[in-house]
gemmi code that builds the backbone of each chain (N, CA, C; Angstrom):
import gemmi

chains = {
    "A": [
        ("UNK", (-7.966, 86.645, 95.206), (-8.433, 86.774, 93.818), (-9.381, 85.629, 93.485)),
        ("UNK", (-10.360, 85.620, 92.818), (-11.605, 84.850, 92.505), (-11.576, 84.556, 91.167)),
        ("UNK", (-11.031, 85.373, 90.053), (-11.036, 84.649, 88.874), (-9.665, 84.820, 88.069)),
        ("UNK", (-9.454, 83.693, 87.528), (-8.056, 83.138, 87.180), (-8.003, 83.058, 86.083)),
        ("UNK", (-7.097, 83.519, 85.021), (-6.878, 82.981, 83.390), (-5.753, 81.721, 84.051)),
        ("UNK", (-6.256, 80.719, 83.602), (-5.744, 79.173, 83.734), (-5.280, 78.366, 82.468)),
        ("UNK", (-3.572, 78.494, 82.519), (-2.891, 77.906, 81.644), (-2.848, 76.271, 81.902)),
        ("UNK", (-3.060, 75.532, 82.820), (-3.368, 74.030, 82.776), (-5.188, 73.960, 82.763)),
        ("UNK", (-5.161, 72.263, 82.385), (-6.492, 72.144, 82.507), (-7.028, 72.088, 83.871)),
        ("UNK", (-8.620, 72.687, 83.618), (-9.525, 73.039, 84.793), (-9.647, 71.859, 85.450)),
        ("UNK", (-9.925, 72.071, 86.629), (-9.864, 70.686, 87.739), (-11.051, 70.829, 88.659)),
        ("UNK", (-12.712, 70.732, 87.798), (-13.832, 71.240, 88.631), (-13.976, 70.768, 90.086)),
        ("UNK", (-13.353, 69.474, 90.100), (-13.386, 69.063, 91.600), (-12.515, 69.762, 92.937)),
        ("UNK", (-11.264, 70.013, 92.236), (-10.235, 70.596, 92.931), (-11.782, 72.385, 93.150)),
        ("UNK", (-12.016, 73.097, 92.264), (-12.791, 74.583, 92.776), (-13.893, 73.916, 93.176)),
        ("UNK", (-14.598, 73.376, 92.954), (-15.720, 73.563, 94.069), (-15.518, 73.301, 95.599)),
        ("UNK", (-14.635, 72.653, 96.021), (-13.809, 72.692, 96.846), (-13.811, 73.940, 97.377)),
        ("UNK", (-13.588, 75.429, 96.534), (-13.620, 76.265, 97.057), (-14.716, 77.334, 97.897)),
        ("UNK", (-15.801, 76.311, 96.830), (-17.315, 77.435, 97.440), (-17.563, 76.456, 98.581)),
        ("UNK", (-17.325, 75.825, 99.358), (-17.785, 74.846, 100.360), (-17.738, 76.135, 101.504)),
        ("UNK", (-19.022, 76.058, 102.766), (-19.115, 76.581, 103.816), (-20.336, 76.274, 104.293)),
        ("UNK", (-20.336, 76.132, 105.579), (-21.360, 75.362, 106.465), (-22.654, 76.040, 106.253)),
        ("UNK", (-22.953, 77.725, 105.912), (-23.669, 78.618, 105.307), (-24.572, 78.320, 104.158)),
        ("UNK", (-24.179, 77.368, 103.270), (-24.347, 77.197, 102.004), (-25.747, 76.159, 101.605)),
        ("UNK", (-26.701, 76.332, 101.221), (-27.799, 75.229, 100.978), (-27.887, 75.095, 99.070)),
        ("UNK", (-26.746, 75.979, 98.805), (-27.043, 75.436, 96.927), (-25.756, 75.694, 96.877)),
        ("UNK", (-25.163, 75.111, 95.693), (-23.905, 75.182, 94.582), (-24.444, 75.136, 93.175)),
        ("UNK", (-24.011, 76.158, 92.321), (-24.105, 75.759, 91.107), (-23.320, 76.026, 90.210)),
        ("UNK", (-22.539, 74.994, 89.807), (-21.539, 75.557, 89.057), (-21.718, 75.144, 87.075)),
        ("UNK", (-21.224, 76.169, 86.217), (-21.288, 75.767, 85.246), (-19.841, 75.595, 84.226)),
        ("UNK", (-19.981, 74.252, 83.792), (-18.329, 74.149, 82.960), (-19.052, 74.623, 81.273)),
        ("UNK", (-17.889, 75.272, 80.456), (-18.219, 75.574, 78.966), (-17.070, 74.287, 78.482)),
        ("UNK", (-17.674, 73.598, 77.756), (-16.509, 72.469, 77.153), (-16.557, 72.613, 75.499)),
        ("UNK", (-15.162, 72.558, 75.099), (-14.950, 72.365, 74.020), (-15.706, 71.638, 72.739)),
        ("UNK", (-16.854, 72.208, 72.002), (-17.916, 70.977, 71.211), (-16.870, 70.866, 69.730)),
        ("UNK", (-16.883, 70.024, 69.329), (-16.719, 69.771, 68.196), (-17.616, 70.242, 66.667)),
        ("UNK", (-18.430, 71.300, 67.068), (-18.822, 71.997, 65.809), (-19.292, 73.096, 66.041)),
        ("UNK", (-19.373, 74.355, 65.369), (-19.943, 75.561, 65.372), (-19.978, 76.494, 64.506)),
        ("UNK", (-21.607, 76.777, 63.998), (-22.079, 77.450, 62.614), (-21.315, 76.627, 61.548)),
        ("UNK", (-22.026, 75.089, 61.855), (-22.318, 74.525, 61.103), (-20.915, 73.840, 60.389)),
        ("UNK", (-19.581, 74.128, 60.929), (-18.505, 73.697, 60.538), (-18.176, 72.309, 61.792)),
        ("UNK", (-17.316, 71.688, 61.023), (-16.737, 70.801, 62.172), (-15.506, 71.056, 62.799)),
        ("UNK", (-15.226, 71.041, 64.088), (-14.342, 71.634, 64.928), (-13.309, 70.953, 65.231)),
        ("UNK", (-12.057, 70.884, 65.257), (-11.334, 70.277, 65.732), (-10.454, 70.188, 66.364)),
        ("UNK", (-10.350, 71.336, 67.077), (-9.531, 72.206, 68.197), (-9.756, 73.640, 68.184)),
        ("UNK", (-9.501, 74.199, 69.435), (-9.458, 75.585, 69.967), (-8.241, 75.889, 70.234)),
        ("UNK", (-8.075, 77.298, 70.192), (-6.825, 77.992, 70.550), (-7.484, 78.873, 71.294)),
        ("UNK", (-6.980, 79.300, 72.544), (-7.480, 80.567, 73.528), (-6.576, 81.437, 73.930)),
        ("UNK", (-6.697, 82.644, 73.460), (-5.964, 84.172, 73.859), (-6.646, 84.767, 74.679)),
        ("UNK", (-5.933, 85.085, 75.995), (-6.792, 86.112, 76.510), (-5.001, 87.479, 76.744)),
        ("UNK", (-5.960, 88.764, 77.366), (-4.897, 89.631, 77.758), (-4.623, 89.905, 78.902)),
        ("UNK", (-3.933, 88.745, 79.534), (-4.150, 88.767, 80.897), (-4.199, 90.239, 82.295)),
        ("UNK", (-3.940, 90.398, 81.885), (-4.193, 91.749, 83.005), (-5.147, 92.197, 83.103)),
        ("UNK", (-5.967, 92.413, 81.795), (-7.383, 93.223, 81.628), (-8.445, 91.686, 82.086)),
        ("UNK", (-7.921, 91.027, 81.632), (-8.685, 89.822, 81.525), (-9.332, 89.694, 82.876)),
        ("UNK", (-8.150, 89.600, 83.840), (-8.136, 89.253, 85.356), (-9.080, 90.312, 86.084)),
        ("UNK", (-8.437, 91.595, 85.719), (-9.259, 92.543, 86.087), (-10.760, 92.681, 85.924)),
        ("UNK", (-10.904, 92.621, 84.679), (-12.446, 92.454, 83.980), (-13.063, 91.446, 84.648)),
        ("UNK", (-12.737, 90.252, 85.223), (-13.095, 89.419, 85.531), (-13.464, 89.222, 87.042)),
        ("UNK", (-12.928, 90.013, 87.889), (-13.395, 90.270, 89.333), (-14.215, 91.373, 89.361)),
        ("UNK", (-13.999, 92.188, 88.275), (-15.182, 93.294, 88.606), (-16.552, 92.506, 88.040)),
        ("UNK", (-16.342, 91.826, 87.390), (-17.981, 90.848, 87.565), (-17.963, 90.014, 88.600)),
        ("UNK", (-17.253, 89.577, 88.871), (-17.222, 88.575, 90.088), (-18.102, 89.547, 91.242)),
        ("UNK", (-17.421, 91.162, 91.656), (-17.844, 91.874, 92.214), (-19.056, 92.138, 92.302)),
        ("UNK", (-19.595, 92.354, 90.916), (-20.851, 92.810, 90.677), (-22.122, 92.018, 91.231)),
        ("UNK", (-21.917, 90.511, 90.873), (-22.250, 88.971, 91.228), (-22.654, 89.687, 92.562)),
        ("UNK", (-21.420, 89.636, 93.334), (-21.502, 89.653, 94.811), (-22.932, 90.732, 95.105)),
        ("UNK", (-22.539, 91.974, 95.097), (-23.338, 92.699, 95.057), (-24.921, 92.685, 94.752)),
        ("UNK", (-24.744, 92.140, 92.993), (-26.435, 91.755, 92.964), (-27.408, 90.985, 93.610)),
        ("UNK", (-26.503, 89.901, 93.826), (-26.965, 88.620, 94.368), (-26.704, 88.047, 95.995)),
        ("UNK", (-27.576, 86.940, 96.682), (-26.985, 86.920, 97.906), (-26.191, 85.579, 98.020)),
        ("UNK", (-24.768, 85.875, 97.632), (-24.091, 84.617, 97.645), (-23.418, 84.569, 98.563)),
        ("UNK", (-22.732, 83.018, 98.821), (-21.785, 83.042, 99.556), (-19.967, 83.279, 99.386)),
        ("UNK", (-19.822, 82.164, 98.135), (-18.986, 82.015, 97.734), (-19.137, 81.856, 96.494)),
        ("UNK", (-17.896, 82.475, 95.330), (-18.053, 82.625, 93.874), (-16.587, 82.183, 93.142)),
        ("UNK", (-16.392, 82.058, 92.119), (-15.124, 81.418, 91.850), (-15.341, 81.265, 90.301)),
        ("UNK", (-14.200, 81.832, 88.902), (-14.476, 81.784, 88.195), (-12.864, 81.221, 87.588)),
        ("UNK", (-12.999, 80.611, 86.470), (-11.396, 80.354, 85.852), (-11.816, 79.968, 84.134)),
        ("UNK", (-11.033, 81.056, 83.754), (-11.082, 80.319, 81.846), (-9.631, 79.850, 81.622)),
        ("UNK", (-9.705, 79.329, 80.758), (-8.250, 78.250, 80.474), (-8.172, 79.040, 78.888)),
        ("UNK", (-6.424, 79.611, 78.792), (-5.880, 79.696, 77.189), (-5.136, 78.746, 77.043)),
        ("UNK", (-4.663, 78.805, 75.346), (-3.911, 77.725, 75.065), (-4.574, 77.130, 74.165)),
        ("UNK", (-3.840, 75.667, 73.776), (-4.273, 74.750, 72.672), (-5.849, 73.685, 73.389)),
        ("UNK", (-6.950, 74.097, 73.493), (-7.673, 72.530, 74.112), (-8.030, 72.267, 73.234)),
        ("UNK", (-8.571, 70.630, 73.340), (-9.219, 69.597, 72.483), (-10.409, 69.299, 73.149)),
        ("UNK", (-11.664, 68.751, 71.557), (-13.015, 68.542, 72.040), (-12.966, 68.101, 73.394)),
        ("UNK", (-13.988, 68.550, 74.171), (-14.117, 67.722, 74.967), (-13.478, 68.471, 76.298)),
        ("UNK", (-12.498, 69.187, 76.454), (-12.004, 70.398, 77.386), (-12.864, 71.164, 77.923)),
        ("UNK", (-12.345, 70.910, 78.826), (-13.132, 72.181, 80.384), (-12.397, 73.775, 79.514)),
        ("UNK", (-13.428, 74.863, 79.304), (-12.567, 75.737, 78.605), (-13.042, 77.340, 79.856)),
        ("UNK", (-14.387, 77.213, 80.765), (-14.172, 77.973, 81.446), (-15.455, 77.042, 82.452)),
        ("UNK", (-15.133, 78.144, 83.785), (-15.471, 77.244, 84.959), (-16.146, 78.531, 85.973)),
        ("UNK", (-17.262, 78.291, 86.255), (-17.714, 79.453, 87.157), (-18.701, 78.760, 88.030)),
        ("UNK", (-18.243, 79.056, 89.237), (-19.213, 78.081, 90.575), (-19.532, 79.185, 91.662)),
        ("UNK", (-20.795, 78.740, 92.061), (-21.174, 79.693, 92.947), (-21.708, 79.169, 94.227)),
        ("UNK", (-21.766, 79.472, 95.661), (-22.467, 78.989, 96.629), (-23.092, 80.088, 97.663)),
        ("UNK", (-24.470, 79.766, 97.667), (-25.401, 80.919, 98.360), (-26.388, 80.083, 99.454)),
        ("UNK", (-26.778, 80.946, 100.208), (-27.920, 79.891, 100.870), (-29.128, 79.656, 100.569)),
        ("UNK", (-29.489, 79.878, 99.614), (-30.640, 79.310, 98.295), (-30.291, 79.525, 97.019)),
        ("UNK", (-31.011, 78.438, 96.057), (-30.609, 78.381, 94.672), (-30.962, 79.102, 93.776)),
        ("UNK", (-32.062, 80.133, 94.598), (-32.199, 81.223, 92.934), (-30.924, 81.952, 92.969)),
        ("UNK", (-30.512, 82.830, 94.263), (-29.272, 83.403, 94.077), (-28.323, 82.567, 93.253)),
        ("UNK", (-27.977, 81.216, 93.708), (-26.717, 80.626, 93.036), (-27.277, 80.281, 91.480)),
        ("UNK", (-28.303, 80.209, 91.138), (-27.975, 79.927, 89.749), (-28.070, 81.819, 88.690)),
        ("UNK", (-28.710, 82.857, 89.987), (-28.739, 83.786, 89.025), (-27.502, 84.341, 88.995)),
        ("UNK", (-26.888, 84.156, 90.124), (-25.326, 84.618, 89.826), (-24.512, 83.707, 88.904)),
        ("UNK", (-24.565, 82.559, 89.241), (-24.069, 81.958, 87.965), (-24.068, 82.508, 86.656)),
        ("UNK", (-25.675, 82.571, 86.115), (-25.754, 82.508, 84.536), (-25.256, 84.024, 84.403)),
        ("UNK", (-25.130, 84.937, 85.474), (-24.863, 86.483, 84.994), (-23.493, 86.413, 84.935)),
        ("UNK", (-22.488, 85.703, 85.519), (-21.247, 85.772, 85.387), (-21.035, 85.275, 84.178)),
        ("UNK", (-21.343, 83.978, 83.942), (-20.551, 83.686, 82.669), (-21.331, 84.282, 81.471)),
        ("UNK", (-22.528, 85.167, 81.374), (-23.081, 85.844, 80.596), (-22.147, 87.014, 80.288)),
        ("UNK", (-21.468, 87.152, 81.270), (-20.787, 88.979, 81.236), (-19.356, 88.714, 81.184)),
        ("UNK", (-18.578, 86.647, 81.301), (-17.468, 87.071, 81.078), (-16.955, 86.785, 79.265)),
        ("UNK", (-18.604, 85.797, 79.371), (-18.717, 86.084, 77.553), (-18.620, 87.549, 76.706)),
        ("UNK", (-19.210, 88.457, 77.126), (-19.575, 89.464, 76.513), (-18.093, 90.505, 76.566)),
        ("UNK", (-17.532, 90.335, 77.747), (-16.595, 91.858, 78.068), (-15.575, 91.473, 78.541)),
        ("UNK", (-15.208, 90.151, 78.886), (-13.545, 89.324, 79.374), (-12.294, 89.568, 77.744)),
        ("UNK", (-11.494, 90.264, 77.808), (-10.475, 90.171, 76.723), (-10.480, 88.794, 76.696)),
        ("UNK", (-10.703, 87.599, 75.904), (-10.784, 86.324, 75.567), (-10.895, 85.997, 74.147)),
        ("UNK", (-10.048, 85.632, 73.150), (-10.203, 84.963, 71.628), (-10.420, 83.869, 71.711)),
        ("UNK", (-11.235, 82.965, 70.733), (-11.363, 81.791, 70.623), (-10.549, 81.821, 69.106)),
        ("UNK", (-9.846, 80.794, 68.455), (-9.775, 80.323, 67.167), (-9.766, 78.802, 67.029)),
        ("UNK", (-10.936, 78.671, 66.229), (-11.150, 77.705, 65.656), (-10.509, 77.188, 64.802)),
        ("UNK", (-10.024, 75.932, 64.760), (-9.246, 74.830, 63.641), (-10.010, 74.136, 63.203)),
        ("UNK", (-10.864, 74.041, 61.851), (-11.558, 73.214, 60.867), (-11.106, 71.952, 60.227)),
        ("UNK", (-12.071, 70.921, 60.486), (-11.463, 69.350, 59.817), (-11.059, 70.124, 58.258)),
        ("UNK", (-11.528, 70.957, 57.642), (-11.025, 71.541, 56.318), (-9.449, 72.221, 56.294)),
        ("UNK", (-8.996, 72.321, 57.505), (-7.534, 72.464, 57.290), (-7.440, 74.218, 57.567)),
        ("UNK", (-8.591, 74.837, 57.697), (-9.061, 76.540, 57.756), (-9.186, 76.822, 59.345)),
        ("UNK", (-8.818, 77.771, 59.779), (-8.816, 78.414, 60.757), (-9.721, 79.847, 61.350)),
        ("UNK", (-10.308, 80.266, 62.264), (-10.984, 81.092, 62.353), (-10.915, 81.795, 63.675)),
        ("UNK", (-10.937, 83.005, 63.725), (-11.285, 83.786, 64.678), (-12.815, 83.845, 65.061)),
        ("UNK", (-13.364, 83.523, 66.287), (-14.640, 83.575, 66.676), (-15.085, 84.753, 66.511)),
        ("UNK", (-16.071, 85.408, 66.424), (-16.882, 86.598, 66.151), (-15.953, 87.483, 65.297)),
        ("UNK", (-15.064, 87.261, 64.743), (-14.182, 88.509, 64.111), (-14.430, 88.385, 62.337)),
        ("UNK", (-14.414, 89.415, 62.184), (-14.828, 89.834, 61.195), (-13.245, 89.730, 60.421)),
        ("UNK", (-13.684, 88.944, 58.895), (-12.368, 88.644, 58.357), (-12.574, 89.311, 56.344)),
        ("UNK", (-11.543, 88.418, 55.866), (-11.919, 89.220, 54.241), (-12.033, 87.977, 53.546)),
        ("UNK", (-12.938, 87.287, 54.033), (-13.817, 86.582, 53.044), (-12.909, 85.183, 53.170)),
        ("UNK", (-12.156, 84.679, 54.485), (-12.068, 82.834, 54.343), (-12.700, 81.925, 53.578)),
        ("UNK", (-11.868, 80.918, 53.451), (-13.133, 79.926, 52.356), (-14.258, 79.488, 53.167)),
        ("UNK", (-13.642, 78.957, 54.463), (-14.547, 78.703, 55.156), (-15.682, 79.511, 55.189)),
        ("UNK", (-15.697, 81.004, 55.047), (-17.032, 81.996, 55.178), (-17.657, 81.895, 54.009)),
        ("UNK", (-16.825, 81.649, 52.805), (-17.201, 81.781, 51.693), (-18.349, 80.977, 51.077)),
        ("UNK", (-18.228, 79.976, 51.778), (-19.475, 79.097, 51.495), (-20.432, 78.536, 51.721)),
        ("UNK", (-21.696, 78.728, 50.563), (-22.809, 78.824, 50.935), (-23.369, 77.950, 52.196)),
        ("UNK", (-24.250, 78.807, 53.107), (-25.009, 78.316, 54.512), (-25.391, 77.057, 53.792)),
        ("UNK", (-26.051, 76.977, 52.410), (-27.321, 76.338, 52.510), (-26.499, 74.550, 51.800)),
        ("UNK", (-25.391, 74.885, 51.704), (-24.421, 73.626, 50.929), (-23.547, 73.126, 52.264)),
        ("UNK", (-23.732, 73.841, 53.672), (-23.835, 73.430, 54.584), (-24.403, 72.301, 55.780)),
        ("UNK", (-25.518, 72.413, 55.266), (-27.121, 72.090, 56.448), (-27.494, 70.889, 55.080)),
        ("UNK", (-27.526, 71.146, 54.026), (-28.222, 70.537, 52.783), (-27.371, 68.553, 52.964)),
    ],
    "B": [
        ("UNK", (1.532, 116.193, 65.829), (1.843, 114.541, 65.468), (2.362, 114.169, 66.870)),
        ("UNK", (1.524, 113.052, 67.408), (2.741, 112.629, 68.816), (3.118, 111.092, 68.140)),
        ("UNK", (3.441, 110.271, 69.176), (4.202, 108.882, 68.749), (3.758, 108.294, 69.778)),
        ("UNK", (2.600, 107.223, 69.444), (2.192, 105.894, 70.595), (2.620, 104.201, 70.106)),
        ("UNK", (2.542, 103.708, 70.749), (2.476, 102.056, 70.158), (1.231, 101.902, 70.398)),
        ("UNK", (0.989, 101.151, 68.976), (-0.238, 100.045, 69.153), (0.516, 98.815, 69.441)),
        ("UNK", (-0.644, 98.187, 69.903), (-0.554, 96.658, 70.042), (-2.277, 95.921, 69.680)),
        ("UNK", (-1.670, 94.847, 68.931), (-2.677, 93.483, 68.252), (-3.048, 92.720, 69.388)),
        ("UNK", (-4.111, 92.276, 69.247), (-4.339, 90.953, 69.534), (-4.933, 89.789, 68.625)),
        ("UNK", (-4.887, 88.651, 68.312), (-5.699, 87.563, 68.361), (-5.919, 87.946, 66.550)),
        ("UNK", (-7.571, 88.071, 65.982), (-7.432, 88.941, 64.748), (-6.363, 89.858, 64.327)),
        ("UNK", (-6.773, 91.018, 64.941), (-5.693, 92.016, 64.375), (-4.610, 92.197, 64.267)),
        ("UNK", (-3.946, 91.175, 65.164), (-2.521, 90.956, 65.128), (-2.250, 90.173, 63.549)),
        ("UNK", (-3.221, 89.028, 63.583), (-2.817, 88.374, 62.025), (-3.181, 88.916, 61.229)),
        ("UNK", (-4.084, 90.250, 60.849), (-4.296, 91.222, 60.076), (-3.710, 91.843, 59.710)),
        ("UNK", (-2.580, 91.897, 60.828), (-1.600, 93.459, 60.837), (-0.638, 92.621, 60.393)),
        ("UNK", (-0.249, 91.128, 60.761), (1.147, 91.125, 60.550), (2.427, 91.179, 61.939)),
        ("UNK", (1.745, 91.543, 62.855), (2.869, 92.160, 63.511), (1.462, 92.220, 65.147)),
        ("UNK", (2.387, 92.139, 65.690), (1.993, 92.355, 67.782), (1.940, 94.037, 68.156)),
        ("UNK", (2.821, 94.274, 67.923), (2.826, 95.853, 67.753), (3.786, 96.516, 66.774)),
        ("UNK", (3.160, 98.132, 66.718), (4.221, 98.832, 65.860), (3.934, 100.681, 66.544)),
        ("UNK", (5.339, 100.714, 66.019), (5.311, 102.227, 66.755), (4.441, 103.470, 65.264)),
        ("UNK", (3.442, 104.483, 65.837), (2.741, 104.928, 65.114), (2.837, 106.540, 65.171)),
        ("UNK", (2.857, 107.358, 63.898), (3.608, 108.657, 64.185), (1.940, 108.635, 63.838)),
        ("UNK", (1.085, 109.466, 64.671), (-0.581, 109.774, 64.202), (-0.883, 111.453, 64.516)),
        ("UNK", (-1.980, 112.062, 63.890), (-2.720, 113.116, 64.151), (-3.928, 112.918, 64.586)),
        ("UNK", (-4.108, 111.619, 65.370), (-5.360, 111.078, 65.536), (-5.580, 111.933, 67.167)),
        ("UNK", (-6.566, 112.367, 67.168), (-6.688, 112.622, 68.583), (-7.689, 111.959, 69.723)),
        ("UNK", (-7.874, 110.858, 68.972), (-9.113, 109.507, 70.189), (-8.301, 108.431, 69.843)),
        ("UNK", (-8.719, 107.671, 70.551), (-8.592, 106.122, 70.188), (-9.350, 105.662, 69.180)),
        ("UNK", (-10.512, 106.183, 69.254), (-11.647, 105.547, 68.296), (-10.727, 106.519, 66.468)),
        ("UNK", (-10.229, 107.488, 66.425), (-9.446, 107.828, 65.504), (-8.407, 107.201, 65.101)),
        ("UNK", (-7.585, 106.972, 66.244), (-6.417, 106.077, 65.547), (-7.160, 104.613, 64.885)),
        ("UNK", (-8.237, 104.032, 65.729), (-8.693, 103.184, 65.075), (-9.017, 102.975, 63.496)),
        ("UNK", (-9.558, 104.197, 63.652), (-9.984, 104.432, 62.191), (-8.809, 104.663, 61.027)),
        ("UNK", (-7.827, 104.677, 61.742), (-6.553, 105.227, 60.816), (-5.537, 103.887, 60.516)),
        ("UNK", (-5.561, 102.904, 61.651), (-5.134, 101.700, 61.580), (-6.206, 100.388, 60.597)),
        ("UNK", (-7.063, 101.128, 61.328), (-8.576, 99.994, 59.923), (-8.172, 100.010, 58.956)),
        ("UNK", (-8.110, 101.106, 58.471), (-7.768, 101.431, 56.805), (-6.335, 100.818, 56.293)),
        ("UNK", (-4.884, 100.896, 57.385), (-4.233, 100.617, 57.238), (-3.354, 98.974, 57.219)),
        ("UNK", (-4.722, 98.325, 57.707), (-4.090, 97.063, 57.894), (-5.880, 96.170, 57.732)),
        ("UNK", (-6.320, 96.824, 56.961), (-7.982, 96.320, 56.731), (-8.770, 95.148, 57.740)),
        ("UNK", (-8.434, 95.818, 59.591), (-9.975, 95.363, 60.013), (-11.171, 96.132, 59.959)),
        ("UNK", (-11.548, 94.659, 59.620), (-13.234, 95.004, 59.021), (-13.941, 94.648, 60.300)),
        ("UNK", (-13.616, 94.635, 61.630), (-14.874, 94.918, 62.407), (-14.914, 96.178, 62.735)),
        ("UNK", (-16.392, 96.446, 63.258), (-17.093, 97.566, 62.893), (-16.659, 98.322, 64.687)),
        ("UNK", (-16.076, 99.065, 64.635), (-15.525, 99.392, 66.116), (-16.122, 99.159, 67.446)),
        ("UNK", (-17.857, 99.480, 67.086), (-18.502, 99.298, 68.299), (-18.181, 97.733, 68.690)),
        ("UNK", (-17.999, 96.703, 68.073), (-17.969, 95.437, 68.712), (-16.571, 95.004, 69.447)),
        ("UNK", (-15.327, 96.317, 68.891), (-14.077, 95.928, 69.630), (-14.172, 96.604, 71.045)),
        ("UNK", (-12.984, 96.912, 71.260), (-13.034, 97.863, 72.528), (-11.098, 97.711, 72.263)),
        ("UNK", (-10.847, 98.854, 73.279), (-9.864, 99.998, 73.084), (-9.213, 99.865, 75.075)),
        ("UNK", (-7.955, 99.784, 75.018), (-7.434, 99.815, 76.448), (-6.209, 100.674, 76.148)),
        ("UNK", (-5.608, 101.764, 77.179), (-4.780, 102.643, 76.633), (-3.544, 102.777, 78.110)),
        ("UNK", (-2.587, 102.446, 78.112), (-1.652, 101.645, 78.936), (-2.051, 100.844, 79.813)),
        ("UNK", (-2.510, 99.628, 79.630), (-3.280, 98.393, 80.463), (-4.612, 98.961, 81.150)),
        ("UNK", (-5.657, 100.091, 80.576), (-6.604, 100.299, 81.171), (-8.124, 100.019, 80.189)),
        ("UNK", (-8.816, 99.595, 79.688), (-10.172, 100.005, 79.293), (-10.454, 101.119, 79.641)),
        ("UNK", (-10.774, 101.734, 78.105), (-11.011, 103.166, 77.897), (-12.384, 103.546, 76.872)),
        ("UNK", (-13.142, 104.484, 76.742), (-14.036, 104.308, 76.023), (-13.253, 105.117, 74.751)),
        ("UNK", (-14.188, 104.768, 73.265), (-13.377, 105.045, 71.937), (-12.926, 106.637, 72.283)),
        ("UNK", (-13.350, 107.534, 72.407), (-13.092, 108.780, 72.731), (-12.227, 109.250, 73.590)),
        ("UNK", (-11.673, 108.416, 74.352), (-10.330, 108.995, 75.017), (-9.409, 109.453, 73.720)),
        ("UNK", (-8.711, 110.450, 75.190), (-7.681, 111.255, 73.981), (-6.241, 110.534, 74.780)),
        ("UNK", (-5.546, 110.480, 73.723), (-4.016, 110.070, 72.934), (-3.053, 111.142, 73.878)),
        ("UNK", (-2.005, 110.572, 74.426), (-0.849, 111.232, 75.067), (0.548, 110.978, 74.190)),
        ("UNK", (0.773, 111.382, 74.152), (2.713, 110.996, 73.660), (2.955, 109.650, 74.228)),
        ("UNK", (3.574, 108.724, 73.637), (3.975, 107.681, 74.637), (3.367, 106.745, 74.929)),
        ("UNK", (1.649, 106.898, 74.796), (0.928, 105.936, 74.916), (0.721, 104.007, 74.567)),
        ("UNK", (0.706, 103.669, 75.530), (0.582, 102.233, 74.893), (-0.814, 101.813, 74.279)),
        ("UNK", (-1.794, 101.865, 73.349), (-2.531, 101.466, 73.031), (-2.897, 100.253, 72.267)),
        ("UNK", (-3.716, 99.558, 73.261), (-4.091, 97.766, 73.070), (-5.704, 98.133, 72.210)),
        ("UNK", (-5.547, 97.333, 70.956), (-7.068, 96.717, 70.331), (-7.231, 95.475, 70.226)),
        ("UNK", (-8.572, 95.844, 70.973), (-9.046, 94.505, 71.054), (-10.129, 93.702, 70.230)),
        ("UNK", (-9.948, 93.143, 69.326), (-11.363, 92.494, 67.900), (-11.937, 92.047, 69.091)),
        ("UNK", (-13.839, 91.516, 68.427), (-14.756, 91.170, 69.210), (-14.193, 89.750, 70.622)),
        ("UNK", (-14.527, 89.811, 71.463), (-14.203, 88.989, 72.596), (-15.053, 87.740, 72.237)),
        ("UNK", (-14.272, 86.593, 72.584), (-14.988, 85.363, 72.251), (-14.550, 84.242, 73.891)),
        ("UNK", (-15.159, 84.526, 74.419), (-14.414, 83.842, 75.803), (-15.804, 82.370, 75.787)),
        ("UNK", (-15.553, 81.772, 76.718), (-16.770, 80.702, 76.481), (-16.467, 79.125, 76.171)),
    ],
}
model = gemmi.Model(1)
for chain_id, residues in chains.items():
    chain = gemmi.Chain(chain_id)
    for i, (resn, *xyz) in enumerate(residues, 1):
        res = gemmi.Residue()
        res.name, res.seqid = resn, gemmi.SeqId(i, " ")
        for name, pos in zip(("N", "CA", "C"), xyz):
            atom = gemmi.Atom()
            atom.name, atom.element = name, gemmi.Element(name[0])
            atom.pos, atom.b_iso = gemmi.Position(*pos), 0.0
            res.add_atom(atom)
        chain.add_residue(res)
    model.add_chain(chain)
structure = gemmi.Structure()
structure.add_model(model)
structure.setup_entities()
């Protein structure tokens, strides 16, 4: 299996470890880390849900796809649920091919597609004490409630 | 009328209140029961951005409903 929902924190040194082979003239791996702000709020922890079964699944059939499109060698993907703090490794996708356009186009397509279609929640915890579901559509939080421009201003 | 479980996740679970609940429906898709649970527990995302799995499988909104069914919704995916 190649991609993992990962209940401890990510250990990029421990996976790249994994794309290593004498075959290999590029690695490229990319970490997503925990920022401390987004749309303009300040962040102060994540919570991560995923559904693991679909998750896992969903997640090698891109891995698959990777393979297929691209000429890699070795591929390796892991998102982490749970409570992280700024600054957390929150997903991890490394690739090794014997040139670097393959490894970085497989790269950016994996974690492009495990953004888009991986069962994965983010919720956001606000220095305001408010909480949020990432992309989900809610009934009007305070946090949503107020104006962009008393935001940025 | 048959009898499936839904199940929440993430949003819709704190929408609903509840992880799952057993559902007596005349819905005959997924994308129907959706529409019958929206109303009933007011998510407001717009279906195309969720997606729908119907005993641990991804299914498109238009699958049809068996007796018994386990049906998982899923609000927009935020992985990253």
């Amino acid at each position: 299996m190649s991609f993992k929902i990962q209940k401890e924190p990510i250990d990029p040194h421990a996976l790249e470890a994994r794309l290593r082979d004498d075959r290999a003239g590029a690695c490229v791996t990319f970490e997503g880390w925990v920022r401390d702000h987004n749309d303009g709020e300040a962040v102060t922890a994540l919570d991560y849900e995923a559904h693991e079964p679909i998750a896992v699944a969903e997640g090698e059939k891109i891995l698959a796809e990777a393979r297929a499109r691209f000429d890699v060698i070795a591929i390796y993907a892991e998102h982490r649920v749970g409570a992280l703090a700024i600054g957390d490794c929150a997903v991890w996708v490394g690739v090794s091919a014997a040139h670097r356009g393959a490894a970085f186009d497989a790269c950016r397509y994996v974690i492009d597609e495990i953004k888009a279609r991986v069962p994965i929640w983010k919720k956001e915890h606000y220095v305001s004490g408010e909480s949020g579901w990432v992309n989900c559509a809610t009934r009007a939080p305070a946090h949503q409630a107020k104006p962009a421009a008393a935001e940025i201003s | 009328m048959i009898e499936v479980t839904a199940r929440y996740f993430a949003a819709f679970r704190e929408q609903a209140g509840r992880e799952t609940e057993r559902v007596e429906t005349v819905a005959r898709t997924a994308g129907d029961l959706y529409g019958e649970l929206a109303a009933r527990h007011g998510f407001a995302d717009a279906r195309a951005r969720c997606k729908v799995a119907i005993n641990d499988e991804l299914r498109d909104w238009d699958a049809e409903l068996a007796e018994g069914d386990v049906v998982l919704f899923f609000p927009p995916v935020a992985g990253g």
